[in-house]
PyMOL CGO cylinders between C-alpha atoms (Angstrom):
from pymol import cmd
from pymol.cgo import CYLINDER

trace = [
    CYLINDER, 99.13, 119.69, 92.50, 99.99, 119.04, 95.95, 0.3, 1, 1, 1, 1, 1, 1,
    CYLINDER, 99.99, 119.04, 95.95, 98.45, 115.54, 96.42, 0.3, 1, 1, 1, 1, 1, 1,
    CYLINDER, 98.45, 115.54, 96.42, 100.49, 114.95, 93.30, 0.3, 1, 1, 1, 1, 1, 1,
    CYLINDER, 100.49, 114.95, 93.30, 103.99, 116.31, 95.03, 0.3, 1, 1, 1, 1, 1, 1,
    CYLINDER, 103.99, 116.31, 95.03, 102.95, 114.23, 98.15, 0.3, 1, 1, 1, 1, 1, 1,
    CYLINDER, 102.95, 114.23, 98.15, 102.39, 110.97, 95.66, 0.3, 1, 1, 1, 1, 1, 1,
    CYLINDER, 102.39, 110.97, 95.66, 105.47, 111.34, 93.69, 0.3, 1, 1, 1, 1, 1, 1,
    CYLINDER, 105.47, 111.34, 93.69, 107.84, 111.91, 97.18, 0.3, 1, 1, 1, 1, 1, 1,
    CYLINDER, 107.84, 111.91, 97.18, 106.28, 108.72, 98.66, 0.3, 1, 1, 1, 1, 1, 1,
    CYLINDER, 106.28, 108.72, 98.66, 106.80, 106.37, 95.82, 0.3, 1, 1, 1, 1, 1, 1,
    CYLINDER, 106.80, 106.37, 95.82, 110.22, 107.90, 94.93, 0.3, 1, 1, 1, 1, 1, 1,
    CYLINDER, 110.22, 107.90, 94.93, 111.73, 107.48, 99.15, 0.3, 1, 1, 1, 1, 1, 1,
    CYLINDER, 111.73, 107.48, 99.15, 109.40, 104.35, 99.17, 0.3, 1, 1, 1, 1, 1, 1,
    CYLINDER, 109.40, 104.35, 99.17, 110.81, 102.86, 96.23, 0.3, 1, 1, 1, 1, 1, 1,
    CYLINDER, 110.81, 102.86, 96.23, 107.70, 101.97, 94.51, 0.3, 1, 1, 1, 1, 1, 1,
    CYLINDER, 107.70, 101.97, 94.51, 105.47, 102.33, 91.23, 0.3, 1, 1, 1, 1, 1, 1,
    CYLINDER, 105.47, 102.33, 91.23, 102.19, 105.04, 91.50, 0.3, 1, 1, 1, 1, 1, 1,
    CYLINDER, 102.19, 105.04, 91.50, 100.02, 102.00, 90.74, 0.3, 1, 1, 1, 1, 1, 1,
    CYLINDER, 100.02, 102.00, 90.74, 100.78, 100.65, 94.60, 0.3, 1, 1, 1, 1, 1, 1,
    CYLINDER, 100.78, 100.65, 94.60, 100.06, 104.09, 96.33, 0.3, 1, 1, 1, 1, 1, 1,
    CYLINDER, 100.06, 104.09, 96.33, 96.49, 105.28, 96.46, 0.3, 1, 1, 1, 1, 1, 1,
    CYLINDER, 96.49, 105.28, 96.46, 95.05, 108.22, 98.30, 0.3, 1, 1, 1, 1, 1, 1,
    CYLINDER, 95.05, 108.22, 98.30, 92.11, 106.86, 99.91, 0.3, 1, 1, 1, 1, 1, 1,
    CYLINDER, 92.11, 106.86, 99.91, 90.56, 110.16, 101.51, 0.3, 1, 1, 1, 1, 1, 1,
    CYLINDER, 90.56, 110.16, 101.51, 92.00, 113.58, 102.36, 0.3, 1, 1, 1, 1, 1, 1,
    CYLINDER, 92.00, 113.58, 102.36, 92.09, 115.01, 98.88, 0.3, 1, 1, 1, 1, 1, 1,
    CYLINDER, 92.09, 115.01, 98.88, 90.67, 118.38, 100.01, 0.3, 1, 1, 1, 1, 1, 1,
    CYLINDER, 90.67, 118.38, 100.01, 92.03, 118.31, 103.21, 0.3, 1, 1, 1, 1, 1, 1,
    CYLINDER, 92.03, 118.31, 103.21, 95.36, 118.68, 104.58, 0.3, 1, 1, 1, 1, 1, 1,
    CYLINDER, 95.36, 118.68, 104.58, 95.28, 115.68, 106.78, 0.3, 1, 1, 1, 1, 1, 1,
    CYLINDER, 95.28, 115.68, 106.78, 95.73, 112.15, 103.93, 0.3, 1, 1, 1, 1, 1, 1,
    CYLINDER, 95.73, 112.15, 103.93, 94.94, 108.00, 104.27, 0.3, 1, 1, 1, 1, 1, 1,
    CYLINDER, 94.94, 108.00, 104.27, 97.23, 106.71, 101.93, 0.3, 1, 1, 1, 1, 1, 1,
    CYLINDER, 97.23, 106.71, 101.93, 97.21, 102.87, 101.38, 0.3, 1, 1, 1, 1, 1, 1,
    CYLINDER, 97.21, 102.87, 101.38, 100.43, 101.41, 100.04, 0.3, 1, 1, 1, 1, 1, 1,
    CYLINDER, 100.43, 101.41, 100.04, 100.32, 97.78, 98.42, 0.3, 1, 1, 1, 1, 1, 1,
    CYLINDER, 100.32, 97.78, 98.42, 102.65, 95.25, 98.45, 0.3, 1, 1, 1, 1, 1, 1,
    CYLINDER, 102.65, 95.25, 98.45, 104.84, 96.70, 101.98, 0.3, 1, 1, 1, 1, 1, 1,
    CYLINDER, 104.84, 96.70, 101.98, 103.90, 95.95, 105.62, 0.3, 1, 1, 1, 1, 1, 1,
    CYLINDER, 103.90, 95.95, 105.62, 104.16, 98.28, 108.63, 0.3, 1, 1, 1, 1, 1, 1,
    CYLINDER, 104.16, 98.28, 108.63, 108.07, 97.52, 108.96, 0.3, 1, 1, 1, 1, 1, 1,
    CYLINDER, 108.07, 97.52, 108.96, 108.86, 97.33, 105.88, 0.3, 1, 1, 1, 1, 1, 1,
    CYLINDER, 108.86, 97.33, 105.88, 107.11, 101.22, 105.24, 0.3, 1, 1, 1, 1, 1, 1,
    CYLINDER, 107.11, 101.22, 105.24, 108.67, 102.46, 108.24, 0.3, 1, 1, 1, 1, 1, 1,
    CYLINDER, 108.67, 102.46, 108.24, 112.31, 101.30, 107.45, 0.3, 1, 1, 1, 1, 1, 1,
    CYLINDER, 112.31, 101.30, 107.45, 112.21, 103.08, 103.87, 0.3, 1, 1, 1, 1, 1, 1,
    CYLINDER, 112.21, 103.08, 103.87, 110.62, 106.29, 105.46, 0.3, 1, 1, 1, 1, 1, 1,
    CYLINDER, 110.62, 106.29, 105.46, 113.57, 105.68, 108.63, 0.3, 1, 1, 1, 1, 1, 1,
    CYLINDER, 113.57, 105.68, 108.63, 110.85, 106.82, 110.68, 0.3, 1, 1, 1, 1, 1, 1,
    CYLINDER, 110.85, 106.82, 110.68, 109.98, 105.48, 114.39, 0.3, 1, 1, 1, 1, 1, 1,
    CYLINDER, 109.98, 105.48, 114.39, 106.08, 105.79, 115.11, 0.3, 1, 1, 1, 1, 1, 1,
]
cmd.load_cgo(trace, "trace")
Protein backbone atom coordinates (compact mmCIF):
# COMPACT_ATOMS: atom_id res chain seq x y z
CA UNK A 1 0.00 0.00 0.00
CA UNK A 2 2.67 2.35 0.65
CA UNK A 3 4.91 1.77 -2.44
CA UNK A 4 1.57 2.35 -4.12
CA UNK A 5 0.96 5.97 -2.22
CA UNK A 6 4.69 6.73 -3.03
CA UNK A 7 3.95 5.71 -6.97
CA UNK A 8 0.79 7.55 -7.35
CA UNK A 9 2.40 11.04 -5.54
CA UNK A 10 5.37 10.83 -7.96
CA UNK A 11 3.55 10.47 -11.19
CA UNK A 12 0.75 12.87 -10.09
CA UNK A 13 3.68 16.09 -8.94
CA UNK A 14 5.78 14.55 -11.85
CA UNK A 15 3.19 14.80 -14.31
CA UNK A 16 3.48 11.45 -15.76
CA UNK A 17 1.67 8.01 -16.63
CA UNK A 18 2.52 4.76 -14.01
CA UNK A 19 3.88 3.01 -17.11
CA UNK A 20 7.15 5.56 -16.97
CA UNK A 21 7.80 5.09 -13.13
CA UNK A 22 9.17 1.77 -11.97
CA UNK A 23 10.40 0.78 -8.57
CA UNK A 24 13.52 -0.92 -9.24
CA UNK A 25 14.48 -2.17 -5.59
CA UNK A 26 13.41 -1.10 -2.09
CA UNK A 27 10.03 -2.75 -2.03
CA UNK A 28 10.52 -4.09 1.51
CA UNK A 29 12.57 -1.50 2.62
CA UNK A 30 12.06 1.98 3.46
CA UNK A 31 14.88 3.35 1.47
CA UNK A 32 13.47 3.13 -2.85
CA UNK A 33 15.46 3.27 -6.59
CA UNK A 34 12.89 4.52 -8.64
CA UNK A 35 13.68 4.91 -12.43
CA UNK A 36 11.57 7.45 -14.27
CA UNK A 37 11.46 7.26 -18.24
CA UNK A 38 11.23 9.77 -20.58
CA UNK A 39 12.68 12.98 -17.95
CA UNK A 40 16.37 13.82 -17.31
CA UNK A 41 17.99 14.95 -14.05
CA UNK A 42 16.71 18.69 -14.63
CA UNK A 43 13.86 18.11 -15.94
CA UNK A 44 12.87 15.63 -12.55
CA UNK A 45 14.24 18.09 -10.30
CA UNK A 46 12.29 21.18 -11.66
CA UNK A 47 8.80 19.27 -11.31
CA UNK A 48 9.80 17.99 -7.75
CA UNK A 49 11.27 22.07 -7.16
CA UNK A 50 13.84 20.34 -5.34
CA UNK A 51 17.75 21.37 -5.24
CA UNK A 52 20.03 18.16 -4.69
Amino acid sequence: MANQAIIRVLCEQLGISRGQLTMTSGHASRDKIIQIAGLDQAEIRSRLAIDL
